[in-house]
Structures are given as C-alpha cells and as structure tokens.
C-alpha positions as CSV (number, residue, x, y, z in Angstrom):
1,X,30.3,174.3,76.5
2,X,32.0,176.4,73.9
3,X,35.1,177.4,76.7
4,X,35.3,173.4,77.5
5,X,35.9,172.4,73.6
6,X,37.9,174.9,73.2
7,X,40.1,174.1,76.2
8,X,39.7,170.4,74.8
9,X,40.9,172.0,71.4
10,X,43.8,173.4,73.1
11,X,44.9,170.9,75.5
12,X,44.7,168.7,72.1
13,X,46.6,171.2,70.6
14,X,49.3,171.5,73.2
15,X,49.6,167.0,72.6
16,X,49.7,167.3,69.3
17,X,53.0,169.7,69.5
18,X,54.3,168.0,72.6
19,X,54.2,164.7,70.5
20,X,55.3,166.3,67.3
21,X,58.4,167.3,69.4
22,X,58.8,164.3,70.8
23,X,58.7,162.2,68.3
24,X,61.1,164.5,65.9
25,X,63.4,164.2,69.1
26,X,63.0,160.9,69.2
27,X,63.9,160.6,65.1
28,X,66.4,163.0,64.8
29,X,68.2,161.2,67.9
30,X,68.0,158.1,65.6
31,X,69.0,160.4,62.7
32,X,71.9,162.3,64.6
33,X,73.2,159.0,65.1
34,X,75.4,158.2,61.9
35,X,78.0,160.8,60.9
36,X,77.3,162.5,57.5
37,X,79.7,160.9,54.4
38,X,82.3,164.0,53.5
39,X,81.9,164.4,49.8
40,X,85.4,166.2,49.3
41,X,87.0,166.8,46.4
42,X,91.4,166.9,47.1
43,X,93.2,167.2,43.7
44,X,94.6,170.4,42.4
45,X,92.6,173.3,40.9
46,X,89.1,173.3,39.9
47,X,86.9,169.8,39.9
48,X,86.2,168.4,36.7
49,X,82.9,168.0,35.3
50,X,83.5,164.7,33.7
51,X,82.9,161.6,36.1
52,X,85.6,159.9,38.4
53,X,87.5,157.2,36.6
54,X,87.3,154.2,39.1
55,X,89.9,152.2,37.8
56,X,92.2,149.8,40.5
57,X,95.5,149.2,39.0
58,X,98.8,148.0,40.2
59,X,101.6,149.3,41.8
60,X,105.3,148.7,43.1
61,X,107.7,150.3,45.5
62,X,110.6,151.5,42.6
63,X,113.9,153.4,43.4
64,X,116.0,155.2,41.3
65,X,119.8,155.0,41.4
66,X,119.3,159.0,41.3
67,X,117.1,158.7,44.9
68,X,119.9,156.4,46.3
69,X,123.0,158.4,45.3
70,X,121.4,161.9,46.5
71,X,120.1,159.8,49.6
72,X,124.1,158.8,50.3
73,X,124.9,162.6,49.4
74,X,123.2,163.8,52.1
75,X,124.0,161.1,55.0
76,X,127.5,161.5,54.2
77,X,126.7,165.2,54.9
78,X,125.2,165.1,58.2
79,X,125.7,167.3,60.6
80,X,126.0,166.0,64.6
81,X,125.8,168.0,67.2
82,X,127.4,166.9,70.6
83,X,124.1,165.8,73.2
84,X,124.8,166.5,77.1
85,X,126.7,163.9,79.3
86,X,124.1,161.0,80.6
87,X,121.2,162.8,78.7
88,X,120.2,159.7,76.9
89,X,116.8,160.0,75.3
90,X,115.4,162.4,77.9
91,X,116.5,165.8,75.3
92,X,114.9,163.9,72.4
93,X,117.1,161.5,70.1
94,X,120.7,160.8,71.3
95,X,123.3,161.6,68.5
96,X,125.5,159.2,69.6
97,X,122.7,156.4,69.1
98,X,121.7,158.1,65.7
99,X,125.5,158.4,64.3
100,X,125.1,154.3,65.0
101,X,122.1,154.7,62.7
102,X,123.3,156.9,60.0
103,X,126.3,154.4,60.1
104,X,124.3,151.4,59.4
105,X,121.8,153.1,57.2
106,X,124.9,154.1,55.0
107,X,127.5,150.8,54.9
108,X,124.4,147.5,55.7
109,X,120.6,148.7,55.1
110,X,120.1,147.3,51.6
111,X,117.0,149.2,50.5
112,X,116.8,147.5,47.3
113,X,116.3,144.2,49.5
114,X,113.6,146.1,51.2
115,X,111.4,147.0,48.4
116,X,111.6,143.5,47.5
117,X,109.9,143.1,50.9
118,X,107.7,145.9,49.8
119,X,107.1,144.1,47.2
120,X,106.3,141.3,48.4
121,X,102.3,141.7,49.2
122,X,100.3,143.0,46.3
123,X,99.4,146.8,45.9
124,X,97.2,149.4,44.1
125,X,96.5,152.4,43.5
126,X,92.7,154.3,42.4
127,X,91.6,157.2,42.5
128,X,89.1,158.7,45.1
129,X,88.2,162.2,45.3
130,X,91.0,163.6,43.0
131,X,93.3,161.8,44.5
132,X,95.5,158.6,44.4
133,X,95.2,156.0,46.6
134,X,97.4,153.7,47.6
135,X,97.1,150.7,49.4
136,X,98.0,146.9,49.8
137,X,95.1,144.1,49.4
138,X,96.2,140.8,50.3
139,X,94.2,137.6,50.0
140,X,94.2,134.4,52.4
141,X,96.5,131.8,50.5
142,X,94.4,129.2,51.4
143,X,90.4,129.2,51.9
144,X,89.2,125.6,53.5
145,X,86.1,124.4,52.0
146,X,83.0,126.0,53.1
147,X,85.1,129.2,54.6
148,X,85.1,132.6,52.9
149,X,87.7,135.1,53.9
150,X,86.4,138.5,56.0
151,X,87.5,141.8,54.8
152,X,89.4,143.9,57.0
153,X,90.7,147.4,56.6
154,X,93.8,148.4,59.0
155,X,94.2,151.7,59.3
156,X,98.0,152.7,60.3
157,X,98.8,156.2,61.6
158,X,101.8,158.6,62.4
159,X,104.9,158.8,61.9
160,X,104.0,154.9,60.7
161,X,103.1,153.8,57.3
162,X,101.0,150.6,55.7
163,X,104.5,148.6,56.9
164,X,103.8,148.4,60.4
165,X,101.3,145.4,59.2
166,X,103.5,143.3,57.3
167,X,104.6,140.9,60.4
168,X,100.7,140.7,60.9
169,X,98.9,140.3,57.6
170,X,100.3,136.8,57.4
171,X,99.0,135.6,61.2
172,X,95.2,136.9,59.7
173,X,95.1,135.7,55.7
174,X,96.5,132.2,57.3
175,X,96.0,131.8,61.0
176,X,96.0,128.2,61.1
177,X,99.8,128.2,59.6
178,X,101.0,130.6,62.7
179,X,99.5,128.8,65.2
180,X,96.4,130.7,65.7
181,X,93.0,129.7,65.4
182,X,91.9,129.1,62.0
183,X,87.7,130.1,62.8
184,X,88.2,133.0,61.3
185,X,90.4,133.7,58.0
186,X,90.8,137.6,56.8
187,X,91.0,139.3,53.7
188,X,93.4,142.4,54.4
189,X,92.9,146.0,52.9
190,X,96.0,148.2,54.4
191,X,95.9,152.2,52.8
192,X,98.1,154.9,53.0
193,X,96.2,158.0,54.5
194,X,96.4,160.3,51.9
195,X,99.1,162.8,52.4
196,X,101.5,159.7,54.2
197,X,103.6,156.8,52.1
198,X,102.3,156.4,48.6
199,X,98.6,158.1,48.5
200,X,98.7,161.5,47.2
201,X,98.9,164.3,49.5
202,X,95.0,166.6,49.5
203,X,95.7,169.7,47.6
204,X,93.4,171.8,49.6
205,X,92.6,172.9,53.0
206,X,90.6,170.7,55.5
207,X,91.6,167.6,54.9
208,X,90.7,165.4,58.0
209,X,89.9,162.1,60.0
210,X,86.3,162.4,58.3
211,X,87.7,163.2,55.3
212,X,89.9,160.0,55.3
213,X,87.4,157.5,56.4
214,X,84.8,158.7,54.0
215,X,87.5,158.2,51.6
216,X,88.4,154.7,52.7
217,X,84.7,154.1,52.7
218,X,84.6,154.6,49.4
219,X,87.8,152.4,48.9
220,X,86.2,149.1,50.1
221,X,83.0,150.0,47.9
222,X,84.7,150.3,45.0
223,X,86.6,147.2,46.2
224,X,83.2,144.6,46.7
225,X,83.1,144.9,50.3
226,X,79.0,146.1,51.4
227,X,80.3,145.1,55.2
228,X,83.6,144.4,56.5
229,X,85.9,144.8,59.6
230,X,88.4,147.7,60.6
231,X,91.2,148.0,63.1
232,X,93.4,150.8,64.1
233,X,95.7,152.7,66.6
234,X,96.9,155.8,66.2
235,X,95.2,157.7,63.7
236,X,94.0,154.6,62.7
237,X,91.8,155.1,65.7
238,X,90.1,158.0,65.0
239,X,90.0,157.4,61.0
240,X,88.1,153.5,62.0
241,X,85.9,155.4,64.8
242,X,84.9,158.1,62.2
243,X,83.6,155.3,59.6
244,X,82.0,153.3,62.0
245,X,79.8,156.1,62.2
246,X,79.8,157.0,58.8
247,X,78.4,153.6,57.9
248,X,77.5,151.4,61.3
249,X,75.2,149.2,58.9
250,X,79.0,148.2,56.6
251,X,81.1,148.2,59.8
252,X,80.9,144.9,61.4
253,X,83.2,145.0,64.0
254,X,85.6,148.3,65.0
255,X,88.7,146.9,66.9
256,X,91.1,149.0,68.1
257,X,94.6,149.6,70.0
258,X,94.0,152.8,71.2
259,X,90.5,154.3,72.6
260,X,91.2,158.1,73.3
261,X,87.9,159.6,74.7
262,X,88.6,163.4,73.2
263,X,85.4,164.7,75.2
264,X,85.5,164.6,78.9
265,X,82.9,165.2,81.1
266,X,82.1,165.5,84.7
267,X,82.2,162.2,85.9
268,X,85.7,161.6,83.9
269,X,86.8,164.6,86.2
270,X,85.9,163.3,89.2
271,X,87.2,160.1,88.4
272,X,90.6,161.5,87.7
273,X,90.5,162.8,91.3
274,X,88.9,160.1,93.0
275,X,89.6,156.7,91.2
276,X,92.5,155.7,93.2
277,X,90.8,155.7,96.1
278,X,86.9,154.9,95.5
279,X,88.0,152.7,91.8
280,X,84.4,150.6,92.0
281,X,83.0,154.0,92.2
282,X,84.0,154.7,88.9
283,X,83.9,151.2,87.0
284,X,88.0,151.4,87.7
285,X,89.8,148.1,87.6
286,X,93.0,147.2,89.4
287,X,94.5,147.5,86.4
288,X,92.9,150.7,85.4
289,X,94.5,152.1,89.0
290,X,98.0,150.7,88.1
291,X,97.9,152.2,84.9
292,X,96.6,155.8,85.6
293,X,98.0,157.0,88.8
294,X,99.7,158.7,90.2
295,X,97.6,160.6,87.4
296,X,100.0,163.6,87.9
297,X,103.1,162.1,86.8
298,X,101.0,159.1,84.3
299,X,98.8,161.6,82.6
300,X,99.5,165.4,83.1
301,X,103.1,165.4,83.2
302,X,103.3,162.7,80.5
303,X,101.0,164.5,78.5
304,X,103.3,167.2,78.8
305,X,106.4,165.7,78.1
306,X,104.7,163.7,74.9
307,X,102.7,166.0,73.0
308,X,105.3,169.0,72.1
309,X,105.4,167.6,68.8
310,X,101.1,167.4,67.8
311,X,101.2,171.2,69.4
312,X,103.9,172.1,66.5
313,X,102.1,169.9,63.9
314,X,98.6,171.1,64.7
315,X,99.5,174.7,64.5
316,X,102.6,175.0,62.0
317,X,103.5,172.0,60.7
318,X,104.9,173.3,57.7
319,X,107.9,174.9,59.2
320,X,109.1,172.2,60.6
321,X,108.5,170.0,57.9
322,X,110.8,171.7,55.8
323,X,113.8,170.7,57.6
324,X,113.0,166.9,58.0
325,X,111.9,166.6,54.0
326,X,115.3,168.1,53.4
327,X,117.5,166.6,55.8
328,X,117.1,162.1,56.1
329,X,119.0,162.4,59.2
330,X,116.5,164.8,60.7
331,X,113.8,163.0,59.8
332,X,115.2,159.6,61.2
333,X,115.7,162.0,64.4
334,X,112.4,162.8,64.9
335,X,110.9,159.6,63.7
336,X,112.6,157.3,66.0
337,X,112.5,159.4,68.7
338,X,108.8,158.3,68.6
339,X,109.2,154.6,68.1
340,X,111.7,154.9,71.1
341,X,109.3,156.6,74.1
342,X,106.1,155.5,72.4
343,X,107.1,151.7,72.9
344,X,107.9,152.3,76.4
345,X,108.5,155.1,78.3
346,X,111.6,153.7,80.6
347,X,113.4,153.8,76.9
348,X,114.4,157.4,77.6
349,X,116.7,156.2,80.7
350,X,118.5,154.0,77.6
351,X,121.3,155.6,75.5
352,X,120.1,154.0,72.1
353,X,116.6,154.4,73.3
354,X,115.6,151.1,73.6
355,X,115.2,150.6,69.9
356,X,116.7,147.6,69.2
357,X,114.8,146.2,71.8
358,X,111.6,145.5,70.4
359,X,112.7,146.5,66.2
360,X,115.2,146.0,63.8
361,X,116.7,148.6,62.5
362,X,115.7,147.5,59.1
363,X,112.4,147.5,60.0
364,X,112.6,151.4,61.3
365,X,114.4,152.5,58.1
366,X,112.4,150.9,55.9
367,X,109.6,153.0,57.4
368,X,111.3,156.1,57.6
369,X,112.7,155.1,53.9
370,X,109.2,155.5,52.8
371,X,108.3,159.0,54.5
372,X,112.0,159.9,52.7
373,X,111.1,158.9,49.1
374,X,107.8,159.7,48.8
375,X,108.3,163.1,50.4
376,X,105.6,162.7,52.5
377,X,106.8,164.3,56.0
378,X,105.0,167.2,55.7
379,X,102.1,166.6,54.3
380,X,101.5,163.1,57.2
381,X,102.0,166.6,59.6
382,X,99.5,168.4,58.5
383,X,96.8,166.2,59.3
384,X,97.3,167.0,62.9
385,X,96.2,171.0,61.8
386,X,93.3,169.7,60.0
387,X,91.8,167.4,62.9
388,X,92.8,169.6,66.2
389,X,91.9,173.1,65.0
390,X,88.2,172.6,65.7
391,X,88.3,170.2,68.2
392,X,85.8,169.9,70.8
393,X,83.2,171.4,68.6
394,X,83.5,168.2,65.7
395,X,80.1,166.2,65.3
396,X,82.3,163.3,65.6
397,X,83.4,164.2,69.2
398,X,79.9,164.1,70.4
399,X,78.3,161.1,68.7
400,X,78.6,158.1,70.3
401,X,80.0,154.4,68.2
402,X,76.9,152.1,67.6
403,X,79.1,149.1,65.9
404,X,80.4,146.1,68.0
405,X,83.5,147.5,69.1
406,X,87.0,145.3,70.5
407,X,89.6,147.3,72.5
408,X,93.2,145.7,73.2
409,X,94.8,147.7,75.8
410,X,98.8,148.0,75.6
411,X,100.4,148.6,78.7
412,X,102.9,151.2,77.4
413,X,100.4,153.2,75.5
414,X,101.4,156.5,76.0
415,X,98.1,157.5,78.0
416,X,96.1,154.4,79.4
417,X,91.7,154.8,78.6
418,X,89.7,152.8,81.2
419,X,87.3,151.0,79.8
420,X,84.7,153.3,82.1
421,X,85.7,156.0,79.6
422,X,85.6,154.3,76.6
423,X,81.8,152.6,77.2
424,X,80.6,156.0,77.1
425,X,82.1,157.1,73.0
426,X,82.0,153.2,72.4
427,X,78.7,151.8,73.4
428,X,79.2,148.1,72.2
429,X,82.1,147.2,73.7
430,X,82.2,143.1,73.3
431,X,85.9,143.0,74.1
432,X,88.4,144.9,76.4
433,X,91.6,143.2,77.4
434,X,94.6,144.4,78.9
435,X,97.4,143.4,76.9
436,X,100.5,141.4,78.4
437,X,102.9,144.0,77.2
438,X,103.4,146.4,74.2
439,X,103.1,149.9,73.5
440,X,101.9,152.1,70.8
441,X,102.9,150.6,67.6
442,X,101.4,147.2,68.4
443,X,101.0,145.2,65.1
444,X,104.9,145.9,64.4
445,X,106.4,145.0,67.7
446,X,103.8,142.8,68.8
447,X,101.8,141.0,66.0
448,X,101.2,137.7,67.4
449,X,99.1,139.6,70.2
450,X,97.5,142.0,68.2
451,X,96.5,138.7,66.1
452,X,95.1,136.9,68.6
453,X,92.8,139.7,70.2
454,X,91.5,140.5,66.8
455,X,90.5,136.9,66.0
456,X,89.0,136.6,69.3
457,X,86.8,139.7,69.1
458,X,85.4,138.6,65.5
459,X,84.6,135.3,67.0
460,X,82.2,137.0,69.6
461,X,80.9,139.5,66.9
462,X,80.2,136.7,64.4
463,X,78.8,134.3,67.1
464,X,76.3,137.4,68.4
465,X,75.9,137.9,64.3
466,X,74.9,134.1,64.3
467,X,72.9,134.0,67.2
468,X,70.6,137.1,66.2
469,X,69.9,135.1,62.5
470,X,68.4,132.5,64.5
C-alpha cells in the first residue's frame, strides 16, 4: 500500500510539474506577446536627476539669409562630373538631369515660399527622453455633430521627412471636402524620427526602431491619445509594427504600405521556389505570381541592385555622411536617386529618372531642403547601423502583430510581400489590397489612394470595434 501512494504521490507529483509548466508556457506565451517599452535616455552626457519637463510648445520652419547665401555658395560651386553615353539612371543619378536640378534649385525654387508651406500646418516640439521632438498635429477643420475626430500617427521614413504627408493630411482631417467618404474624420500626429528633419539627433549608441516607437508612444501619451491609429511605409513600417506591439491595447488599427517579413522560414523558402508553379499551394494570388517572379531578376537581383546604399549605412554611415552634409549637390544626388528607382523601377531606362513624372521638383527640394538645413543626413543614416546590426536575433523579429492590421500593396514597391507572408508577422490582417499603381513613397505621389485605403480599413476596424460592444 505504502509503494501504491507513493507512486500516487509521484505520479501527482509529475501533474503538478507538468501543469506548472504548462500553464507558465501557456502565460508567458501570453506574456511574450507585447514587446517590452525601451526606457532610453538620448541627450548628451550624463541623465539628470531632476524630472522630464513635459512641456509642448510651438514651432516654425525659419531660414537665415546666412543658410541661404552659404547654400548658393556652394551650388554655384558644384563640381560635375561627365556620366557615360546612354547610362541614364542605371550608374546612379545622371549629371546631366541633376545640372537641370542644381539649375532650378539656384535661379526658380523659392524656399522662403516653401517654409510658408511648411508653415502652413501647425508644429511642436517636446521633449522625450533627452531629446527634442518634433512633429506636426493637425486637427479636422470641421467635426459634424455627433462625430469626434480619430487620432492617427504617420510615421514617415528615409531619405523622406514629415512632408511626404502634406498632400494627404488634408484628404484625412476633411474627407468629405476631397471627395472621400466622410465616416471617418482623423486627427493627424506626423513626427520626425529623431535623428531626421527637425527632432534632435540621439546622442548615444543604440538608438533604434524600438527605441523610436517607444518614444512616439510616449508622444501621443503626453498628447491625450490612450488609443489611436498608426500608418507607415518605410521605416515607418517597422517604427508602427514595433508599437503595435509595444502597446496592442492603445493601437487600434496598424495600416501600412510596406509589410517586409525580416524572418523567413521554411515554408517562405519553398515558396520562393515553388509559387510560380503550385501558387494555391502557398496562399499565392495571381497577383502575388505577377509581382514576384521571375523571383531571380524581381527579388535577388533587385535586392542586389537596391540595397548598396542600407549595406553602407548599416555598417559606416558616417563616412559617407560627411560628404552629402557638406556638399547640397551630393546630397540631392543621392536623395533623388532614391525617389527615382524607388517610384518605379523602369525610371532607370529614363535620362531625368522619371522624376518629374510623378513629383515636382519643388516638392523633392523642399524635402531634401530639410535634410540640408537641419543637418540631418547623417544622423537619418545611422539608424540603419542601429536596427540591422543585430538583426535576426531582435525580440521584435520573432513576435508576431496582435492589432487589427491594413496592408496597401504598391505595385512598384521595391520588393513585393504576399499576403501568405505577411499573415504569419501580421496575424489580423482585416485588409490587403493591391494598389492600382504607385511605388514606395505612396502618401507623396499617390495620396488620394493612400487616403482611400486607410479610410476603408478603419471602417472595418471600427465596425468589428462596434460589433464586439454589442
């Protein structure tokens, strides 16, 4: 009897820890499943003892006649070199096209004019973390009765800047006016990342995509906002994926214009291999098939071909970055090369790149005219060191996004993610559409669509929102 209970002791025994570790799995699944708030401190030195003033206030684009007249120094110093016969875009920016540039930059961009656009949408500055945060908050014109206004944080990336929202802040803080539905009516929060436009550059080492969204988290805090929206491409992407799951319960709705999947598995493999010829195998749509392969020439190659630049940033960005802070015609060089094969990568066969195309040159200076007088070209480069030295071992890369999440798929994206791939990172996915053209700077070139795919998505978030409150 005594060997029974004790075997009945132990077998209890051997439950008891099997449930203990199954239920702390269980927990610490739930647990694992929000991203830890980063807690940084950025400014220069040692951290004060004395508590973070919180103040908000205002702030305008100013230039100095000094700025201007060294600015027109240093254009009317440029140096050209000759490109090749027929090159085009394919060597990187053409000098002939960019001695157009410098030309028009010099004798008709009126900057002044521009920071009157600036201008034109309130902005402020507080300070988070040590350092200074800027960004613009504008507020719908017009609430109808009954309606309040949803906040929503855009989050812009590189080598862009808070500007590429200002053809689309107007089509969300007053839909109705621009032909759009008028259900939904937003309250927009556009930021700088620290270390690009006007938010101080970190001061210290390791300042990355957690980094920002933890501070932007704190931003709409500080700003009244206990749940609100976010959108982004580019960095944006990563900086709105990493809050989501900082904060899933503030996060409402993550839309996006850009879904990498930094992670891949087995299956993403063998769909690489196989999804042109067995697509329903892999969740591939006809689109998904059109857009991916041949996947030599549309990923690898491209791949390639596109990411020279984030292998110089992520490893010494600083070098670089010393010529293009010192030279504006550099920097325009290497800046619009981007806005040029990003857009669409047929521009290269173009001798001005396509540019004019789908932007006005006013437009692209003013947004290399802020990297230029903030100074900021380094420092916006440097943020590709902080994020890709660890990567694929960053808790980020292997949690998963719990937060209703919208994806608007641009056909010239530089690299096209199926919507297979993205369920996996993304597991709410209440809206995936393939755009009807566009590339990677979306809310600049095309801000109508953009619009339209964001209202739509918060109408299914808020409707599922409504439906569970029932």
């Amino acid at each position: 009897e005594f060997c029974s209970s004790l075997a009945g002791i132990m077998l209890l025994e051997v439950f008891l820890v099997l449930g203990t570790v199954i239920v702390y799995f269980l927990l610490s699944k739930k647990k694992e499943e929000t991203l830890p708030f980063k807690e940084g401190w950025w400014g220069k030195g040692q951290k004060p003892d004395t508590e973070e003033d919180k103040t908000i206030w205002p702030f305008k684009v100013e230039t100095t006649e000094e700025e201007l007249s060294d600015l027109f120094r240093r254009l009317d110093q440029a140096r050209f070199t000759e490109p090749l016969e027929n090159s085009c875009f394919h060597y990187g920016t053409n000098s002939v096209y960019l001695r157009k540039v410098v030309s028009y930059w010099k004798n008709q961009f009126n900057w002044k004019k521009q920071v009157e656009v600036l201008n034109k949408y309130p902005q402020f500055k507080t300070k988070i973390q040590g350092i200074d945060i800027h960004f613009v908050h504008v507020k719908p014109p017009h609430l109808p009765e009954g309606q309040s206004a949803k906040p929503l944080l855009m989050v812009h990336g590189w080598p862009g800047s808070f500007y590429e929202f200002y053809k689309i802040i107007p089509l969300l803080t007053d839909p109705a006016s621009h032909g759009l539905s008028g259900e939904h009516i937003f309250e927009v929060i556009c930021p700088s990342i620290p270390g690009y436009g006007f938010s101080e550059a970190p001061h210290k080492k390791g300042f990355n995509s957690v980094s920002a969204a933890s501070i932007f988290y704190e931003l709409m805090l500080r700003l009244g906002f206990s749940e609100f929206y976010t959108q982004g491409g580019d960095w944006g992407w990563l900086i709105c994926t990493n809050l989501a799951q900082i904060a899933p319960n503030h996060v409402q709705g993550l839309h996006l214009n850009l879904a990498s999947v930094t992670n891949l598995g087995f299956t993403h493999l063998l769909s690489i291999l196989l999804g042109r010829y067995l697509p329903g195998l892999f969740g591939f749509q006809d689109e998904d098939v059109r857009r991916m392969f041949p996947f030599l020439k549309k990923g690898l190659y491209r791949i390639l071909l596109e990411s020279g630049y984030a292998h110089i940033q992520a490893t010494k960005p600083d070098t670089v970055g010393c010529g293009l802070n010192d030279s504006p015609v550099g920097l325009a060089a290497y800046i619009l090369e981007k806005f040029s094969t990003w857009t669409d990568v047929e521009f290269q066969n173009l001798e001005d790149g396509g540019l004019e195309k789908k932007f006005s040159l006013d437009d692209l200076l003013t947004n290399i005219m802020i990297y230029w007088v903030s100074g900021c070209m380094v420092s916006s480069m440097r943020f590709y060191k902080e994020n890709l030295k660890r990567i694929g071992t960053q808790k980020h890369e292997r949690l998963t996004v719990q937060v209703p999440t919208g994806i608007a798929s641009f056909p010239n994206e530089v690299m096209h993610t199926p919507q297979a791939w993205a369920q996996k990172k993304y597991t709410k996915i209440v809206s995936f559409n393939f755009m009807p053209r566009g590339g990677h700077f979306a809310a600049l070139e095309e801000p109508k669509l953009l619009a339209e795919d964001i209202l739509q998505f918060v109408g299914k978030v808020e409707k599922e929102r409504l439906g569970r409150k029932k």
